[in-house]
C-alpha positions as CSV (number, residue, x, y, z in Angstrom):
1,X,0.0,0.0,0.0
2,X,1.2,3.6,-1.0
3,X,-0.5,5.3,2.1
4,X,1.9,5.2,4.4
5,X,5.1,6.0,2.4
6,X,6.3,9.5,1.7
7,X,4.9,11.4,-1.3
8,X,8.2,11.5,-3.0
9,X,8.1,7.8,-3.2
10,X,5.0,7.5,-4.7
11,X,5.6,9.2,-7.1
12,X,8.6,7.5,-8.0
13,X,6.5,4.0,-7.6
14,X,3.6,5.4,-9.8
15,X,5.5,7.0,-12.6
16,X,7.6,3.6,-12.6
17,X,4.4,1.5,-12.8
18,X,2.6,3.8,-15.1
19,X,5.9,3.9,-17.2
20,X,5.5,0.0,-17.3
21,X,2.0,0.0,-18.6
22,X,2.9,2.4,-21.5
23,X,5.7,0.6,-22.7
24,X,2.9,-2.3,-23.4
25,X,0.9,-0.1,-25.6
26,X,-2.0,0.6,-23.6
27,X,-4.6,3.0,-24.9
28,X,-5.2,4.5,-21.5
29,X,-4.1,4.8,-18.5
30,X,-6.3,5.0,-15.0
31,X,-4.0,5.5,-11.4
32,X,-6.9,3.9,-9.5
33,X,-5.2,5.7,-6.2
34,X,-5.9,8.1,-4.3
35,X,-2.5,8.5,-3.1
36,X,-1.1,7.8,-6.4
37,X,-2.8,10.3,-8.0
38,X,-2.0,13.5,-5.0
39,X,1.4,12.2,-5.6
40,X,2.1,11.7,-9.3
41,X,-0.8,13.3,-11.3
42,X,0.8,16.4,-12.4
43,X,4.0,14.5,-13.7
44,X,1.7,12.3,-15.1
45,X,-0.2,13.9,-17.4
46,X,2.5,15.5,-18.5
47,X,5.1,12.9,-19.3
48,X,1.8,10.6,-21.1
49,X,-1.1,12.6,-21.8
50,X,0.7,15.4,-23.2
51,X,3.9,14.1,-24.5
52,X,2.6,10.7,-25.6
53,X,-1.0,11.2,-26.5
54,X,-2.6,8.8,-24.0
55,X,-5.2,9.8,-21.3
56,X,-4.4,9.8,-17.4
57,X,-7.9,9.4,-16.0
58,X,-7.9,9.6,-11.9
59,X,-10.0,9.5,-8.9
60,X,-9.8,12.3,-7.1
61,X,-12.0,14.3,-9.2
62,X,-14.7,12.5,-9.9
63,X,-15.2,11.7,-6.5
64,X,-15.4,15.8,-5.7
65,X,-17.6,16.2,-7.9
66,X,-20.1,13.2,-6.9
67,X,-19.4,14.7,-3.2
68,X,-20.9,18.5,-4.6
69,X,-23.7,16.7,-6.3
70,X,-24.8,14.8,-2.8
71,X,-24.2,17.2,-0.2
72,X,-27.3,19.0,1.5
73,X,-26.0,21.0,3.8
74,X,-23.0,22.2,2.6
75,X,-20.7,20.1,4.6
76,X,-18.4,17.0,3.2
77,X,-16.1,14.8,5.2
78,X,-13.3,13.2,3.3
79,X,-11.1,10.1,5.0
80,X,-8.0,9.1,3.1
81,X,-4.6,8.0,4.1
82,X,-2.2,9.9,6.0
83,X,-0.2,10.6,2.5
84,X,-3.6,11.7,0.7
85,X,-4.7,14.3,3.4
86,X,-1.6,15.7,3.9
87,X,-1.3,16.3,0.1
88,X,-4.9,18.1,0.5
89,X,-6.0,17.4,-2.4
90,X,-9.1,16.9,-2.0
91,X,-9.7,20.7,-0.6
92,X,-8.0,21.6,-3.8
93,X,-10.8,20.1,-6.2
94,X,-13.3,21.4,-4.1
95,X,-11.8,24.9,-3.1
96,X,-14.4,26.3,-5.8
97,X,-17.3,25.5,-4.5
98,X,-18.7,28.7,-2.8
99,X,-19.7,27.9,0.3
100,X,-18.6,24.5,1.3
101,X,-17.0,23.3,4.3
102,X,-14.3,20.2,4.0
103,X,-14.0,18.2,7.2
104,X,-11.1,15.8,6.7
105,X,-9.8,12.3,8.7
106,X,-6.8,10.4,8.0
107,X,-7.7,6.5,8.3
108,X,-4.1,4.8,8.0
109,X,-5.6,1.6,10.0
110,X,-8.0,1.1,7.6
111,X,-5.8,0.0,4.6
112,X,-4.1,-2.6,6.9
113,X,-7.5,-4.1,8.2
114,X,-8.8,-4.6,4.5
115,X,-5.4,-5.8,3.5
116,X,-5.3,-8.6,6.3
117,X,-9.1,-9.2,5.2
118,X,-10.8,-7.8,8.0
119,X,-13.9,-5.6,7.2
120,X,-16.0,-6.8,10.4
121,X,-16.0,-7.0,13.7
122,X,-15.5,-5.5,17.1
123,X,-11.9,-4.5,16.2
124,X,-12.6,-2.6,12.8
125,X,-15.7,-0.9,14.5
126,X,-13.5,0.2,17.5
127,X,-11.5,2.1,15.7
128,X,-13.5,3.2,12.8
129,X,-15.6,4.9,15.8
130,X,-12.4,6.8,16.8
131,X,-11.8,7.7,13.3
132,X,-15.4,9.1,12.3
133,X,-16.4,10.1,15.6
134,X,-15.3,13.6,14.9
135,X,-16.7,13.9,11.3
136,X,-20.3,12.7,12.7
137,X,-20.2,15.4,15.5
138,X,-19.1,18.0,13.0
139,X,-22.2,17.5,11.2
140,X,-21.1,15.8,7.6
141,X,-23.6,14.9,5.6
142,X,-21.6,13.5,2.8
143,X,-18.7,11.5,3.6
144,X,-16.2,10.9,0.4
145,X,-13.8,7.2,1.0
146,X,-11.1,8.6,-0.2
147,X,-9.0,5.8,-0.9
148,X,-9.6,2.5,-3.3
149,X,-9.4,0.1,0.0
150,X,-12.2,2.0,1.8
151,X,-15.5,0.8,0.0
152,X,-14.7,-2.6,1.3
153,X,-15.5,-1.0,4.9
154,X,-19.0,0.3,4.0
155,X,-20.8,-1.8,5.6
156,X,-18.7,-0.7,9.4
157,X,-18.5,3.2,8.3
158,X,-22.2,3.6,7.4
159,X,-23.3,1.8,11.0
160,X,-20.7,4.5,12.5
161,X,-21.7,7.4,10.3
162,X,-25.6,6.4,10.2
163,X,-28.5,6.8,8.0
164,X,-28.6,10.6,6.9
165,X,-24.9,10.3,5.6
166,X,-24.4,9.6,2.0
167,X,-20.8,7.2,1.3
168,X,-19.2,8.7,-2.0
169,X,-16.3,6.3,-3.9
170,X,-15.0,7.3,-6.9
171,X,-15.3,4.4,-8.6
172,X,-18.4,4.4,-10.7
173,X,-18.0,8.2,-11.8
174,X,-14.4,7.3,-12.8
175,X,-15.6,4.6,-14.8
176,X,-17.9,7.1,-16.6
177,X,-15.0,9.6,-17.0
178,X,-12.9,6.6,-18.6
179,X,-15.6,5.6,-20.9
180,X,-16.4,8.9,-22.0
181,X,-12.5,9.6,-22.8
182,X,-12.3,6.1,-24.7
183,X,-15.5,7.6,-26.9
184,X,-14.7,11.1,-27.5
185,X,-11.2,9.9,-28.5
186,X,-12.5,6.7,-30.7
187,X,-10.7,4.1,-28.8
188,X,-13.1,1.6,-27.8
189,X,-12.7,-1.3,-29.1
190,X,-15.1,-3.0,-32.2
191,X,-17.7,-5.1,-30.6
192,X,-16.5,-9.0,-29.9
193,X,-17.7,-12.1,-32.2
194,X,-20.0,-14.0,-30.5
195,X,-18.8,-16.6,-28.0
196,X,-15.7,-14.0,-27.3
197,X,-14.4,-12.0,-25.1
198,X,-11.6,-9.5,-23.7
199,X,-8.7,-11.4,-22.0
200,X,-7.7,-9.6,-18.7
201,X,-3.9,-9.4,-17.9
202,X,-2.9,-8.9,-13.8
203,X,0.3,-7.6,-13.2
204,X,1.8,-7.3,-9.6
205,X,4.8,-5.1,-8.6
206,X,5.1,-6.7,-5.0
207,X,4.2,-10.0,-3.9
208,X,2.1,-11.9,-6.5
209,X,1.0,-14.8,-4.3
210,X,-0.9,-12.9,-2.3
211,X,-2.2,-10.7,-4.5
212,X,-5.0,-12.9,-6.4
213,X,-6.5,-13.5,-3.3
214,X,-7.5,-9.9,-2.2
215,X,-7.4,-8.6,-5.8
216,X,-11.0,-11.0,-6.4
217,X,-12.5,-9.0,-3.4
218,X,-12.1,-5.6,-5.5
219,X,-12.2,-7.4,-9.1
220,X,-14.2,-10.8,-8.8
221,X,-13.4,-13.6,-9.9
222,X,-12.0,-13.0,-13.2
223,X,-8.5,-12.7,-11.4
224,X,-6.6,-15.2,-13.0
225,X,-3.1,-15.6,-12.8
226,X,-0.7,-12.5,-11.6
227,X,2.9,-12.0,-13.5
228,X,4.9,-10.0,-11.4
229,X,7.0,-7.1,-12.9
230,X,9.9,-5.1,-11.6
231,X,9.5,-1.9,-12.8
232,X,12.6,-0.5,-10.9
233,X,11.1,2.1,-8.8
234,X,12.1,0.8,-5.8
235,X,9.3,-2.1,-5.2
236,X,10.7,-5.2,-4.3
């Protein structure tokens, strides 16, 4: 997981991965991290979108944006990793919006709880409470899970939270945004005979045999086998 490591490093690690991806022709490219994407987004863009034609689509933005269009009071809460609200982000893309207050919560604990495949029990709740407790007395209504582990732990941060507060992800509206880019730019692909399909391709910069496993909890079961690649920014 990115969260914990200094932004400087992610960057390194993201640009690496993202470098590895391009150099296999890819049409587009999605950093499906929040972390990643406070980190390396600028550099990003810059070094594919605009030097090498191919789209950078990220997360941070659509989920703003969903955030805005959920809100009724004014008043969003945003819980990320220590990395992602330090970067702040987040009150970047929504510095715009007149009149809206960002409450924000670094969650580190959470990434290692989904990671070890915990998403119930006493534990998680414990300190879920600790981490949301603030946000629910400051009155969000809107709470945006600001990093790609984080919808896993809906079910324990909407019993914390409660009823009246709406749980934004990103990843829906970032499928939209990817779509839409794929169309306006005529890169889908042509539709597939009959009886065929796309073939999906897994690749895994740290350990590969665990990775399957909790990648078919975010995926499904179309994880197949994982190659593992070093793309030399530092990952072992």
């Amino acid at each position: 997981p990115y969260g914990p490591r200094a932004i400087a490093q992610v960057r390194s690690l993201t640009l690496s991965a993202l470098d590895e991806l391009a150099s296999r022709g890819v049409k587009a490219l999605v950093i499906a991290c929040n972390t990643a994407t406070a980190a390396a987004l600028a550099d990003a863009r810059e070094r594919y979108w605009i030097d090498a034609g191919i789209p950078v689509i990220e997360v941070i933005t659509p989920a703003a944006r969903q955030s805005v269009i959920a809100t009724r009071n004014q008043h969003v809460g945003v819980i990320g990793t220590k990395a992602t609200i330090q970067s702040e982000a987040y009150l970047r893309a929504l510095a715009a919006v007149p009149g809206l207050t960002v409450s924000q919560q670094a969650c580190p604990a959470f990434v290692e709880f989904v990671e070890a495949g915990v998403t119930t029990g006493e534990e998680i709740e414990a300190v879920a409470r600790e981490y949301l407790t603030p946000l629910k007395e400051a009155g969000v209504d809107t709470l945006i899970l600001g990093c790609t582990h984080y919808p896993l732990l809906t079910g324990v941060i909407g019993r914390v939270m409660g009823e009246g507060v709406t749980l934004v992800t990103s990843s829906e509206a970032t499928a939209n945004v990817t779509y839409n880019e794929l169309v306006d730019r005529g890169l889908l692909h042509d539709p597939w005979p009959a009886g065929q399909g796309p073939q999906h391709q897994f690749l895994a910069t740290g350990a590969s045999e665990s990775f399957p496993h909790l990648a078919r909890r975010f995926l499904g079961p179309e994880v197949g086998s994982v190659a593992r690649v070093n793309t030399g920014g530092g990952i072992a």
